[in-house]
BAFIVEX-573220 format. One record per residue (C-alpha): x negated, y, z; residue in one letter. Coordinates in pm, whole numbers. Each point is the difference from the previous one (the first is absolute). Layout:
@c1 = X | c2 = Y | c3 = Z | resn = A
...
end
This chain:
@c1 = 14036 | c2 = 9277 | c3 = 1467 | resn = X
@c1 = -390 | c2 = -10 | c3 = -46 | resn = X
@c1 = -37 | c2 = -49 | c3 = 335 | resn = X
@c1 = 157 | c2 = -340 | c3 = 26 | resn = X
@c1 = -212 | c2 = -141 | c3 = -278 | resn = X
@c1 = -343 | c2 = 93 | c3 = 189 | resn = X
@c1 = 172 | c2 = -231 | c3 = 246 | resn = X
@c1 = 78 | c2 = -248 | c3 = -200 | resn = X
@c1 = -365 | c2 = -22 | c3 = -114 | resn = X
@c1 = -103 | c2 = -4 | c3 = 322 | resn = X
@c1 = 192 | c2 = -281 | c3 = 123 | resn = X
@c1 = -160 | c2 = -199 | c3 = -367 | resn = X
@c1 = -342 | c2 = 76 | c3 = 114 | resn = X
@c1 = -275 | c2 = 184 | c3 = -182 | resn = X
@c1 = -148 | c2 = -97 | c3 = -330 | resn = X
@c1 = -331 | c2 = -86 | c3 = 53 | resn = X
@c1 = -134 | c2 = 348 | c3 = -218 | resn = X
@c1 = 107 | c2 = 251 | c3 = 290 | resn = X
@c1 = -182 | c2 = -286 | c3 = 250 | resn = X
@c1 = -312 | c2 = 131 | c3 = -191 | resn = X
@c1 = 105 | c2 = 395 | c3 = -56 | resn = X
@c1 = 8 | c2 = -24 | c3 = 420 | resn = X
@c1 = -370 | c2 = -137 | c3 = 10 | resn = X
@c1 = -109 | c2 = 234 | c3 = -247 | resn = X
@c1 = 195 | c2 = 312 | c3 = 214 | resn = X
@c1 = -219 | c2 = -115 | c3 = 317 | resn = X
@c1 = -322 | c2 = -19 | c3 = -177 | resn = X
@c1 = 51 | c2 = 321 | c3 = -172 | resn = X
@c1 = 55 | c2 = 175 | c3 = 318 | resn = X
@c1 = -311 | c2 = -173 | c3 = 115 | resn = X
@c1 = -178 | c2 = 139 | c3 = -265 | resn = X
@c1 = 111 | c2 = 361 | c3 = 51 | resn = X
@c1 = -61 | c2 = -53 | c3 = 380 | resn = X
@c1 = -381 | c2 = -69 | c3 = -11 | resn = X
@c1 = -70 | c2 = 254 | c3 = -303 | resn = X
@c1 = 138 | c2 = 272 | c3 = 233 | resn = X
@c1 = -232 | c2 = -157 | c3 = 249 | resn = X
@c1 = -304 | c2 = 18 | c3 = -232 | resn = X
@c1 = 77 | c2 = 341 | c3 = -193 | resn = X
@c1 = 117 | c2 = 190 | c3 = 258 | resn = X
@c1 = 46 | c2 = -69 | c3 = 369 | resn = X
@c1 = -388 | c2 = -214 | c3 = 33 | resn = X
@c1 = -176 | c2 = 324 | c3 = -171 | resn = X
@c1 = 207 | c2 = 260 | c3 = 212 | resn = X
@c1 = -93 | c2 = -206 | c3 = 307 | resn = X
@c1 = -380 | c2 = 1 | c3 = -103 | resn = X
@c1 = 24 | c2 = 400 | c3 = -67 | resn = X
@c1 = 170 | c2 = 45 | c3 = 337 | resn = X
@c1 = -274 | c2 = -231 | c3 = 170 | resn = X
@c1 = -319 | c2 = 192 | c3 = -169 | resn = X
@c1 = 179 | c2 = 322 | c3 = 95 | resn = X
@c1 = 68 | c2 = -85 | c3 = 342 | resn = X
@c1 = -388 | c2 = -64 | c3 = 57 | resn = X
@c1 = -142 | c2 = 308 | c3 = -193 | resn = X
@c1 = 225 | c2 = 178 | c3 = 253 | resn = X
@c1 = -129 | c2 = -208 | c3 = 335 | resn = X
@c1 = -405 | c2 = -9 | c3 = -143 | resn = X
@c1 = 22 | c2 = 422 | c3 = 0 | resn = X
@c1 = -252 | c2 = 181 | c3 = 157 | resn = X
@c1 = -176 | c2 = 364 | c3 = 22 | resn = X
@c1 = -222 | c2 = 85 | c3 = -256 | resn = X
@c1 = 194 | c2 = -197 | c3 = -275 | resn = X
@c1 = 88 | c2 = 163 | c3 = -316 | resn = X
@c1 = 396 | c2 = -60 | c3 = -140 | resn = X
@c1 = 228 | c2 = 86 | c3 = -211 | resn = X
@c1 = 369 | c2 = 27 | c3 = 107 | resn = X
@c1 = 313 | c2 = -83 | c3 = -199 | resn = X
@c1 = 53 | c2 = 371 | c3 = -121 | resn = X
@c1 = -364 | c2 = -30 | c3 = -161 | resn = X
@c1 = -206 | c2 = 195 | c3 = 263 | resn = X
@c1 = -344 | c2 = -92 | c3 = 69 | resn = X
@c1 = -121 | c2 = 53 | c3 = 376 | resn = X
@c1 = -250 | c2 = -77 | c3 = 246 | resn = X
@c1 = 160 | c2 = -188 | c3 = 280 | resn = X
@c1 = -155 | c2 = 218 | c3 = 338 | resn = X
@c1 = 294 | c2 = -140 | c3 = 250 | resn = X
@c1 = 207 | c2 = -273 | c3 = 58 | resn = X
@c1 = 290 | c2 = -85 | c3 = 255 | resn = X
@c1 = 302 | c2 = -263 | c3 = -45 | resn = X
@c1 = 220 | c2 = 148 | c3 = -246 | resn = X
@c1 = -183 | c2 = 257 | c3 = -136 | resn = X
@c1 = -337 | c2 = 52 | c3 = -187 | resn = X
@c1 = -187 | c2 = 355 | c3 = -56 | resn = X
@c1 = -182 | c2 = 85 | c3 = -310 | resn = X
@c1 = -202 | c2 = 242 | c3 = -82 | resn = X
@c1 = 24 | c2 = 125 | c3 = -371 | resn = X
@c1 = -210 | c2 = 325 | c3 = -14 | resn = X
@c1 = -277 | c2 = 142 | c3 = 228 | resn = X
@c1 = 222 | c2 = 81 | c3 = 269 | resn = X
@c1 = 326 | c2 = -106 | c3 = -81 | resn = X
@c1 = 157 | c2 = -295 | c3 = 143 | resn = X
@c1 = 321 | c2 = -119 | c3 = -72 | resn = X
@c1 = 235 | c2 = -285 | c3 = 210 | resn = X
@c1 = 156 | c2 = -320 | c3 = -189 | resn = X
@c1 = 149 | c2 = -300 | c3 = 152 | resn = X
@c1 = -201 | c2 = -281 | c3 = -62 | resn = X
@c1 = 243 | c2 = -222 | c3 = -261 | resn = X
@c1 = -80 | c2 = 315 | c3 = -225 | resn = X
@c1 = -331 | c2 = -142 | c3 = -58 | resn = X
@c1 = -35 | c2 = -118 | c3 = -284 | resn = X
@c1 = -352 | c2 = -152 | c3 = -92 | resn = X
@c1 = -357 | c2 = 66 | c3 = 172 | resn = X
@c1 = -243 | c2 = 128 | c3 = -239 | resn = X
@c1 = -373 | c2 = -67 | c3 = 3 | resn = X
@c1 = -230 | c2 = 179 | c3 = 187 | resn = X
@c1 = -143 | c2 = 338 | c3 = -163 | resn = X
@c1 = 321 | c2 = 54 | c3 = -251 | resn = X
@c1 = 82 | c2 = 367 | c3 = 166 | resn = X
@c1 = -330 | c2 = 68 | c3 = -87 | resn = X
@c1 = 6 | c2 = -80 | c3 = -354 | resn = X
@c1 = 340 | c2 = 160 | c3 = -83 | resn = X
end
């Protein structure tokens, strides 16, 4: 029987308190919308933009260190995939969004 008296309100009109519960819904969601925006999807977008040019500005002789935490000497280069070299002789293949940061020149040296 609940269910006719929702109607019955209904058909009344509503008191003017739930007129302001409804603005207060919206601008809560509002709120929640652009503090997602700021706190998480604008910073994410900024990482993914500053990563997306460390990756494109690569070239040889450039000293990284990949996501795994290996430090190498970038000696070749192709679409996909970068090659480092990590010891006197070694080298060792990554694909490029494994990159993690570029390190300053001379920091193999100083390890």
């Amino acid at each position: 029987m609940s269910f006719l008296i929702a109607t019955a309100q209904a058909a009344e009109g509503a008191p003017a308190g739930q007129m302001d519960s409804g603005l207060f819904n919206i601008i809560f969601l509002v709120g929640f919308g652009l503090i997602f925006y700021f706190f998480m999807w604008r910073p994410q977008a900024k990482r993914s933009k500053e990563h997306k040019n460390l990756i494109g500005g690569l070239a040889k002789g450039d000293e990284v260190i990949t996501a795994g935490g290996i430090i190498g000497k970038v000696i070749r280069l192709n679409d996909d995939y970068v090659v480092l070299e990590v010891a006197e002789g070694t080298e060792m293949k990554f694909q490029k969004a494994h990159v993690a940061a570029e390190l300053p020149k001379g920091t193999i040296k100083g390890i």
